[in-house]
N, C-alpha and C positions, 0 to 999 in steps of 0.2 A: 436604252430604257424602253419601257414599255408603258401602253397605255388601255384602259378596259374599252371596248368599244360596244359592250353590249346594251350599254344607256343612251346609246346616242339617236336622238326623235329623226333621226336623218338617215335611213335604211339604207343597205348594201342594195336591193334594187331601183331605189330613188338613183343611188351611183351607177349602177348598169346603164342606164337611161342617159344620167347624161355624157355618156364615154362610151358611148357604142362606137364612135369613129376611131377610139384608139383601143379597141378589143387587139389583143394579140391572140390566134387562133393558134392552137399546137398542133402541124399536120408531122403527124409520125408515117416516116416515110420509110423508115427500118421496121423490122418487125423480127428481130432474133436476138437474141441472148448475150448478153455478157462484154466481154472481149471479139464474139465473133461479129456483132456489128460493126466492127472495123471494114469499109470495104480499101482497095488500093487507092491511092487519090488518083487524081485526072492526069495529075502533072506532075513532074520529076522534084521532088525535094532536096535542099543541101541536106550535108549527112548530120551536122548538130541538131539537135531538139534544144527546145526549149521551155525549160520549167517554172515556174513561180510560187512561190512557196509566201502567204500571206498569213499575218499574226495581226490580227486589228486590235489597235488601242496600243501596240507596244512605245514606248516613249524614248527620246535619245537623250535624254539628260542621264535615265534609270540607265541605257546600254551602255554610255559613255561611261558611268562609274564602275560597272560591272567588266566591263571591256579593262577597263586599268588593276580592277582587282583580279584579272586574270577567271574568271567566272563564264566566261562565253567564249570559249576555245573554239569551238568549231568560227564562229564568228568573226573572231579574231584572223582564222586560216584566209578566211573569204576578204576580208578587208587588206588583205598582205599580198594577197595574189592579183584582187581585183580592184575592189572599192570601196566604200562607204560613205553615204552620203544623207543628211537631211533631206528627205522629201515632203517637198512644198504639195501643200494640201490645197480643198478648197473653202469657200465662204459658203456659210457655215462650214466648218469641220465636224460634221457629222456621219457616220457611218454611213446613212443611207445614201447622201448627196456625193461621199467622196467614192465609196465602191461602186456608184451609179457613172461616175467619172469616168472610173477603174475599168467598166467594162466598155463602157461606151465611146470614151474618147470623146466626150464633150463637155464640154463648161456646165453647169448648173442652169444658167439660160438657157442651153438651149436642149438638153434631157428632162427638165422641168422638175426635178426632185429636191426639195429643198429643207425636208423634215419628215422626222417620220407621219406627222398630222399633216393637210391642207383642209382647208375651210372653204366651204360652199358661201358663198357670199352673200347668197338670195335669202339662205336660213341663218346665217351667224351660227354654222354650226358645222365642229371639226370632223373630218373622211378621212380616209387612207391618206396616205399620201405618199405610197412605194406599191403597193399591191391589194387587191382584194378579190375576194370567192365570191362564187355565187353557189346557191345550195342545190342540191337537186330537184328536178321537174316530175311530180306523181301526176298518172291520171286518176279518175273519182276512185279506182278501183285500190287503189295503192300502187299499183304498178309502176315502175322506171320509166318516165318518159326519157325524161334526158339526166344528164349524170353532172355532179356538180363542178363549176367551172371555174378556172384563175385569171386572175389579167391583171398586168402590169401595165403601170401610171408614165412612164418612164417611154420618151422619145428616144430617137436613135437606135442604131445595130449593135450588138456586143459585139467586140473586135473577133471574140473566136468562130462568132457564126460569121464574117467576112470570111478567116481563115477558113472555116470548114466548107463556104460556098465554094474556092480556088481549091481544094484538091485535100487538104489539110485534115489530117487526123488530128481531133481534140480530144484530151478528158479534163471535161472541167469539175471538179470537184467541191460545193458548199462556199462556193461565193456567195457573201451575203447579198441581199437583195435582188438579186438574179434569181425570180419566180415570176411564173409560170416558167419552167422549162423552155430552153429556145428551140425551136427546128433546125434538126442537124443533121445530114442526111452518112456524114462518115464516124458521127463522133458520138461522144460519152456525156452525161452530164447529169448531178445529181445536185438538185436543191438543197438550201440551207436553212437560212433566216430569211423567215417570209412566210414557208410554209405553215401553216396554223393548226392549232387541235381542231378534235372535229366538230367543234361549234362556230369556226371559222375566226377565234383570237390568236393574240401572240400565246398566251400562257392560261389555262383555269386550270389550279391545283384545287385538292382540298382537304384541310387541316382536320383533324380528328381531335377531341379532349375531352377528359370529363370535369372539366373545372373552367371552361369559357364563362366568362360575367356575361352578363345583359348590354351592356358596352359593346363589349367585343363581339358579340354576335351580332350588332345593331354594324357595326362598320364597315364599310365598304372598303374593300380588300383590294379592288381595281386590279384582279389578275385571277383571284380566289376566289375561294367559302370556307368559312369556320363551319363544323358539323359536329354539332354536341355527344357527348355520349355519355348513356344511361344507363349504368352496369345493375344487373339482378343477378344476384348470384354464380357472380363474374362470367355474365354473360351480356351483349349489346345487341341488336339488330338499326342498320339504320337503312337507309338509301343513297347511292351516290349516285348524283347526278347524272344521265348518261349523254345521248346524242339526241338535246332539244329534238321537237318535230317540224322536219323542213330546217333541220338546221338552222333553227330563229334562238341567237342567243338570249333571247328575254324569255325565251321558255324551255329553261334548262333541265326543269322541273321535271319535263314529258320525258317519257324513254328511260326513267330512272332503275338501276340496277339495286336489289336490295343484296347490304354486305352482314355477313355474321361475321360476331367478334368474340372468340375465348380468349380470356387473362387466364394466365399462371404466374399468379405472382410467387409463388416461389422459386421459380426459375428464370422469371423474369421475362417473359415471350410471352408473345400474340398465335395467334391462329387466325387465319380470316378467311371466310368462303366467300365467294360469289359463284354463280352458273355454274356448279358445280366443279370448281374448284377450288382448291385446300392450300394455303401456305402456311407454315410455320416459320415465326421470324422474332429472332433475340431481339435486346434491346442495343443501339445503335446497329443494327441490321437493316440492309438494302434487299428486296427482294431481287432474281431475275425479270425479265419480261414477263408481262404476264398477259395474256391472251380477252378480250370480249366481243363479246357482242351488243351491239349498240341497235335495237328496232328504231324504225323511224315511221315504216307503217306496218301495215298486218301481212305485206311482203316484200318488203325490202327491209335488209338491215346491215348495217357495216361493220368490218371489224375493226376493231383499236387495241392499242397494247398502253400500259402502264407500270408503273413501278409501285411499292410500298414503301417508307423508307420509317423504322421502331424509337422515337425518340426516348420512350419515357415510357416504363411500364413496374410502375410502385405504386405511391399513393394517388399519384398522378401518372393517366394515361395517355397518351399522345403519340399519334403516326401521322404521315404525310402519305397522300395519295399523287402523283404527278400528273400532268395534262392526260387526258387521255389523245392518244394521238394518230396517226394514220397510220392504219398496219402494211406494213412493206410487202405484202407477200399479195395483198389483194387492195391496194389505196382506191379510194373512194375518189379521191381526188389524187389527176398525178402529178407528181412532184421528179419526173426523171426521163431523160432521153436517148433511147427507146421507153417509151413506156415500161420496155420488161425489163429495165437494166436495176430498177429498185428491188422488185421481185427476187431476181438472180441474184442480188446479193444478199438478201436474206436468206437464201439457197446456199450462197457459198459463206457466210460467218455465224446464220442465227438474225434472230429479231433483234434493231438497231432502232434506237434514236433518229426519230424521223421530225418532230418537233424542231422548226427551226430553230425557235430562241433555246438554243438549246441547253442554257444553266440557270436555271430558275431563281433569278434574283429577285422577284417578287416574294416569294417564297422567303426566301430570308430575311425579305427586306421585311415581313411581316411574323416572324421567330416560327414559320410553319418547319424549316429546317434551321440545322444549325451550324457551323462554320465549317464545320470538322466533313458532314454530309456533303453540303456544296462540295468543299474543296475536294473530295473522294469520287462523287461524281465526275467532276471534271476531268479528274486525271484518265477516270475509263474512257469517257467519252474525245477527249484528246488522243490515248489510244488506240481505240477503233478508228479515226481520220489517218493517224498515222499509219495502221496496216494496211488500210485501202489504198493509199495515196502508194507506200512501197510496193503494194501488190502489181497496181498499176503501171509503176513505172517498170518492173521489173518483166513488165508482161510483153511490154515494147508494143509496136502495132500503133504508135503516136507518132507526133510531131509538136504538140505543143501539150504541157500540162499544168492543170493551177489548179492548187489545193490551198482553202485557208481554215483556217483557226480564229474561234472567236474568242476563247476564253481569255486570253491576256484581257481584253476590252470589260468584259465581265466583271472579273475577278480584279479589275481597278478598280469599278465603280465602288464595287460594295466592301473593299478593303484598303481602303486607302486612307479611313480614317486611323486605320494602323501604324500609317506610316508619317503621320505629319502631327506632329506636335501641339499646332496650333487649332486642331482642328474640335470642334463643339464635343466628340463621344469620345476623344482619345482618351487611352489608358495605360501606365504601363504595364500595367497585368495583361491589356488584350495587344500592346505592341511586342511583350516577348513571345506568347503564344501565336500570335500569327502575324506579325509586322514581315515575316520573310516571303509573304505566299506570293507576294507580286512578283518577287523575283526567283521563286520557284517556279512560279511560269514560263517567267524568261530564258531559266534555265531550258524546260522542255522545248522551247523554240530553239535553244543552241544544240541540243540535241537531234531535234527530228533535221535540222538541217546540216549535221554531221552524216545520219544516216542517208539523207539523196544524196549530199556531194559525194558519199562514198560510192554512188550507183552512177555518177556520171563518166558520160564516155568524153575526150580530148576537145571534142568540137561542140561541144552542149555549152546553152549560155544558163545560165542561172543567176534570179531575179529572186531575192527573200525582204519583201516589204511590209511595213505598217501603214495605214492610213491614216493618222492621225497622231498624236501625242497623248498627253495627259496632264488633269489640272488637280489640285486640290475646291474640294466645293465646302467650304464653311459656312455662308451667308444665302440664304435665298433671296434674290431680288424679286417680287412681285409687281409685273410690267402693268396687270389691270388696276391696281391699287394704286399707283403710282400714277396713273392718267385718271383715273379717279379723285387723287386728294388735288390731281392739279389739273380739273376740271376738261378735262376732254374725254373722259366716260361719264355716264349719269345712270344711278338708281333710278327705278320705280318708286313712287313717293313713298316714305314710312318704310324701305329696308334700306339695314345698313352691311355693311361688307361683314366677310364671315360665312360660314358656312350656311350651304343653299343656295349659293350664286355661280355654283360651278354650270360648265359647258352656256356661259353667258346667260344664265338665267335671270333675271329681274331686271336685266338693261334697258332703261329707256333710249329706243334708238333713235326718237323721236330730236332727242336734244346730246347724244352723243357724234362724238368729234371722230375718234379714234377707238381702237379696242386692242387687246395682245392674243395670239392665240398660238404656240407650239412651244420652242425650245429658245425663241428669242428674235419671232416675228411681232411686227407690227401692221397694223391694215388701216387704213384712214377706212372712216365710214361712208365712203364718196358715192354722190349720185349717178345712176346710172348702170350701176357697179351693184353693188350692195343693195339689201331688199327695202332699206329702208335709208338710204345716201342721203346725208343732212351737207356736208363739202361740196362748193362746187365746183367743177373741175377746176377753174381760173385760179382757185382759191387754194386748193394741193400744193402745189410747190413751195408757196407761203408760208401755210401749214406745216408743212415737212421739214422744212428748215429749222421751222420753231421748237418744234419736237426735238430735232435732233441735235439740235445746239442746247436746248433744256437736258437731255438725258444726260449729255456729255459734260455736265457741268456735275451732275448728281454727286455728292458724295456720302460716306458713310458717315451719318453723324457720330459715332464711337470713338472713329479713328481719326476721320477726315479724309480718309482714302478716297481715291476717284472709284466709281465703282465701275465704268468701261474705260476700256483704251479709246476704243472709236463705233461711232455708229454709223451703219452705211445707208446710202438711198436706194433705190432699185437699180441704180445706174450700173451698181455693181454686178448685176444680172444681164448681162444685155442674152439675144439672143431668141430666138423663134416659141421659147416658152416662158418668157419676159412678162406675158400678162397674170400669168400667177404669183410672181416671187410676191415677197413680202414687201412692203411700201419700206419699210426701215429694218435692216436687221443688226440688232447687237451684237456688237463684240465683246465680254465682260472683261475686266481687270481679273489677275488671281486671287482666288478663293473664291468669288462671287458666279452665281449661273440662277437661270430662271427657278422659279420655284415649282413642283410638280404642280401645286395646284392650277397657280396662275397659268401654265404649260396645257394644262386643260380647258382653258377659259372660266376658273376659277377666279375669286376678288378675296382674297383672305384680308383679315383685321388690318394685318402690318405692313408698309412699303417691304423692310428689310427682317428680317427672321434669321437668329441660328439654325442652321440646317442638323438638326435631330433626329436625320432618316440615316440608315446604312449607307443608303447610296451618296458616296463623300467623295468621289473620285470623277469630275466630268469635264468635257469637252465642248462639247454640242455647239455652244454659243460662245468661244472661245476666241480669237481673232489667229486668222489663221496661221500669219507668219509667225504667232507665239507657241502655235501644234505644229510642227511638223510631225511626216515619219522617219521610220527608216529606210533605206534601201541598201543592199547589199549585192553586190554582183561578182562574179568570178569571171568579169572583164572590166577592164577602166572605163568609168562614166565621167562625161562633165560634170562641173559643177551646178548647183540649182533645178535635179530633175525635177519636173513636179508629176504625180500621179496620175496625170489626163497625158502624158509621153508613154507610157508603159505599152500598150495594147498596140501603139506604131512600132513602139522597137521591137515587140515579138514578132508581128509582120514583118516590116524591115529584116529582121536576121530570116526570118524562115524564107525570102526571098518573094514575100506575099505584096500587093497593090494597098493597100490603106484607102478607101475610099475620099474624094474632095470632102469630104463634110466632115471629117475625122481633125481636130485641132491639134492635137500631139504632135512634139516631131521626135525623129527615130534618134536614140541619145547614141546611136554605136555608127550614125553619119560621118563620113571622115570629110 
């Protein structure tokens, strides 16, 4: 899921400042092209490689039915030869804290990631909480002082840069949360999710129409912009937003590109120019890439690439514009190791999807695209991973290789009210039309993993995992509401909960106990700590108990349902990055997960609410042993892997040390 960060009074240099001690600096240490960055390693390798092949969000209850209906054949192969087995996740099961696992080889204590948000505690107000940019440095003249920069929140070594320091050839390929790029001095590596458009978010699309209400252009999009449009004699002129200046998302306004728009409606196509160029595009038509220029001063300007995609061109006009986003051929910011290795593959396929979050579920989730779009997109974008990932392998010059896929994860969240009956938007008009998309995914993951095992050589181990599971989300829980009606948050005198209280606004922290702020943390307001700690310390444990024996009681008044399984205390964090976790994190029951707003430090009307957004498919706050993933090997595993094992067994087989501080242990130990 995503979240907008361009409202938040708590700036990405406020965060420079205080995380200069965990700056990770990118020294590129290669400086050549392609495949030929491969140098020999130092040290003599055994002859298998080893591959990993990751699908986040895939579920084993959905494989297990699929695997009996005979639908996952290649899968099938791998479980007959090798294994299959549930993989044990972490607390939360969330994408960023279990791939943060994934590469690192350590518990959530002690890599420190434990939501896509963490909160500044001085400000009661949410920050990254996996990565963040910094924008480029002009002098008075405009000029390029220095160039815009990444840094990852995230403690610990990823296990392939171990591998790559002993001798080891990597290509790591669009692991999520592995940004900024690590230093590798023999290997390959290209970012995923993390990487941002060029105003420095997950996602800013923007909707095109000429029949937006007053409403709708008043609403915060929290990813987007509605951009009205005013036809004269089917013709429009507008501006799209380009590359804020200084890359300051609250001034998206500056650097804006103006687009012209001809209708035919008798043919039912758009025309649209910018900087001089022309596209012509039907109606459900995707444009190619398409090329700009984004100023930021009177000399410096960056390129970005974009899509169009023709929803509606009758009496109603409507197009989508996609992030604009970092052009591969010259990034402004880099997202790849060598620096040139992103370049050379825009050399070797064309302009590519450089945008991490890379299926715009914001977008859907706000009708700017529509089912048929997403799911068309993703199939490309799944495609182009897949060629890379065979090219790669195919090219040799490795020793270890991990390629993932996020779209399974995706395309849960926002279709899975397709799939569940009970769920607030189901339908059966939208469960025949696309109740199969989840496992048309799955399908492509039986697939792309028939294509490597078909490329493997006698002694290669192969690892095809999911990190996580899948829940249905019917019900929003609202954590601030809920400490609110039971007195451990407080209003400002005279407001009442509802909108205008988002990112903790109107809180009296004067007389506030507790607050909620992510996917299903909690923070005592403690002294000390906090900018305004009313708790004192002696007083916490007391406190925390209370809470978490009140949560645990919670149930749904409709049904009577409990609405968590369990709630945990920090204790469940231990570990060297322990002083951030969440004082209480939830574990929901099924159907129930935070609610987006409350997830923002939102205080909506209701404790509990049907969830009436797309996104009906989640995890995040889910308790772990009820998500696992998968994992799949074409060698026998024990029973009970769990995900923080993985990065030792690839060590382990390729004959490599694992560092002391690495907690995994190597599952192919005899």
């Amino acid at each position: 899921m995503e979240f907008k960060l361009e409202s938040l009074p708590c700036s990405l240099q406020y965060l420079a400042l205080m995380n200069l001690s965990r700056h990770l600096t990118v020294i590129l240490l290669v400086a050549c092209l392609g495949q030929a960055c491969s140098v020999q390693p130092s040290v003599e390798r055994p002859a298998g490689r080893v591959i990993i092949l990751g699908f986040d969000g895939v579920d084993p209850s959905l494989v297990d039915k699929m695997l009996a209906a005979g639908k996952l054949p290649n899968l099938a192969v791998l479980r007959e030869q090798g294994s299959y087995r549930r993989l044990q996740t972490t607390t939360p099961p969330q994408s960023p804290t279990a791939w943060t696992t994934f590469a690192t080889c350590l518990s959530p204590g002690n890599h420190g990631v434990y939501d896509y948000l963490a909160r500044d505690p001085r400000m009661y107000q949410p920050i990254p909480g996996v990565c963040y940019s910094l924008p480029p440095v002009f002098f008075p003249d405009g000029g390029l002082r220095s160039p815009a920069k990444a840094f990852a929140i995230r403690k610990g070594t990823p296990f392939w840069q171990v591998a790559d320091s002993q001798g080891a050839r990597c290509k790591v390929l669009h692991v999520p949360f592995a940004f900024p790029p690590d230093a590798l001095q023999h290997s390959l590596m290209l970012c995923g999710a993390g990487v941002p458009e060029v105003g420095g978010l997950t996602t800013h699309f923007c909707a095109f129409s000429t029949s937006f209400t007053a409403e709708q252009l008043a609403e915060d999009l929290g990813g987007g912009e509605r951009i009205p449009l005013e036809l004269h004699e089917g013709k429009a002129s507008v501006n799209v937003p380009g590359a804020p200046e200084g890359l300051d998302p609250q001034h998206r306004s500056r650097g804006s590109v103006p687009l012209g728009i001809s209708v035919d409606l008798a043919n039912r196509r758009l025309t649209l120019e910018f900087q001089g160029r022309q596209v012509t595009l039907t109606e459900g038509q995707w444009s190619p890439w398409l090329e700009w220029s984004l100023p930021l001063t009177d000399q410096y300007a960056i390129r970005a690439i974009g899509m169009f995609y023709v929803l509606e061109v009758g009496p109603e006009v409507r197009f989508y514009l996609s992030s604009l986003q970092i052009h591969p051929e010259e990034p402004f910011l880099n997202f790849s190791t060598p620096e040139t290795y992103a370049p050379e593959l825009a050399k070797r396929y064309g302009l590519y999807k450089t945008l991490g979050w890379a299926h715009d579920t914001t977008a859907l989730r706000r009708d700017a695209l529509n089912e048929d779009a997403f799911l068309e997109e993703a199939r490309v974008q799944d495609a182009w991973l897949e060629r890379l990932t065979l090219d790669e392998l195919d090219a040799g010059k490795g020793d270890l290789l991990i390629a993932v896929w996020t779209s399974p994860d995706r395309i849960s969240h926002v279709f899975w009210r397709f799939t569940d009956p009970q769920h607030p938007l189901y339908s059966a008009e939208g469960a025949a039309k696309h109740g199969g998309a989840i496992e048309e995914s799955y399908a492509r993951v039986d697939r792309i993993t028939g294509e490597v095992a078909a490329r493997l050589h006698p002694e290669d181990l192969l690892l095809v995992l999911s990190d996580h599971g899948f829940h249905s989300f019917r019900k929003s829980f609202n954590a601030n509401t809920w400490l609110l009606e039971n007195g451990y948050l407080v209003l400002r005198e005279g407001v009442a909960p509802g909108a205008g209280n988002e990112l903790l606004r109107n809180v009296d922290w004067g007389r506030t106990r507790a607050y909620a702020l992510g996917l299903g943390a909690i923070y005592l307001n403690l002294q000390g700590r906090e900018g305004q700690g009313q708790v004192r310390p002696d007083e916490a444990a007391a406190l925390l108990e209370e809470l978490r024996q009140r949560l645990r009681q919670t149930t749904d008044p409709d049904t009577g349902a409990a609405v968590f399984t369990e709630v945990y205390t920090r204790e469940v964090f231990p570990g060297e990055a322990a002083a951030k976790a969440p004082d209480l994190q939830l574990a929901y029951a099924e159907g129930y997960q935070t609610g987006k707003e409350s997830a923002k430090g939102g205080i909506p009307a209701d404790v509990l609410a049907p969830n009436l957004d797309k996104w009906s498919g989640e995890h995040a706050a889910s308790e772990a042993a009820s998500s696992p993933g998968i994992l799949f090997s074409n060698r026998p595993l024990p029973e009970a892997p769990h995900i923080i094992d993985l990065g030792v067994t690839a060590l382990g087989f390729l004959g490599l040390k694992p560092p002391p501080a690495f907690e995994g242990r190597n599952l192919l130990a005899r």
